[in-house]
C-alpha positions as CSV (number, residue, x, y, z in Angstrom):
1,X,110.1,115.7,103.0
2,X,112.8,118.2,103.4
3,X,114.1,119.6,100.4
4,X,111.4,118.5,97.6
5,X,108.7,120.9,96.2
6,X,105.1,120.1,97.3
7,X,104.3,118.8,93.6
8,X,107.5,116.2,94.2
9,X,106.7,114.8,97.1
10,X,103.0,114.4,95.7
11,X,104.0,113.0,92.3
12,X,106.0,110.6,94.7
13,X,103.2,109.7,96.4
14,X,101.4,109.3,93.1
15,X,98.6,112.1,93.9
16,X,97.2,115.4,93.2
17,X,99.0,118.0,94.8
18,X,95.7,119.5,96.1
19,X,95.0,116.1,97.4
20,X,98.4,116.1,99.1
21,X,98.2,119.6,100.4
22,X,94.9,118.3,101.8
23,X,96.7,115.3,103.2
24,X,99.3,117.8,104.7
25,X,97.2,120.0,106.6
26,X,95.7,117.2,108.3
27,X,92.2,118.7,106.3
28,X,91.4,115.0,104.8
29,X,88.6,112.8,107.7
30,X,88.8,109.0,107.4
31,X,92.6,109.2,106.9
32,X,93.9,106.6,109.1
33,X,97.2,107.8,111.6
34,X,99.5,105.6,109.7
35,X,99.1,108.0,106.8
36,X,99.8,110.6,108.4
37,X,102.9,109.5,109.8
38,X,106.0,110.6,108.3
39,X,107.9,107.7,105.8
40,X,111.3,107.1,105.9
41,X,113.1,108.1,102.8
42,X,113.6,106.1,99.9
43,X,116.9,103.7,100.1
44,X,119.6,105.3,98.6
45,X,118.2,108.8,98.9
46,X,120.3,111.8,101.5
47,X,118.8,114.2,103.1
48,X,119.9,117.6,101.8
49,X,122.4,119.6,103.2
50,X,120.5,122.7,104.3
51,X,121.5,126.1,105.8
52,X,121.7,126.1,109.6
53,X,120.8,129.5,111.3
């Protein structure tokens, strides 16, 4: 998720951030491809205005 820390998005997700970084790299067998799709943002949440290059 753009704009949070790796230990945000995993306490989010309600999991270790070694289990997410896991998750992440795509280093975690059995993990079924909905899982690894990206989720949508939580309602009321905005995307972070970030620096364009």
């Amino acid at each position: 998720m753009p704009g949070l820390r790796r230990r945000e998005v995993a306490a989010l997700g309600d999991m270790s951030v070694e289990y997410y970084a896991e998750l992440e790299r795509g280093n975690l067998p059995g993990v079924s491809p909905a899982v690894m799709e990206p989720s949508p943002a939580p309602s009321g949440w905005t995307t972070p205005n970030l620096p364009t290059c």
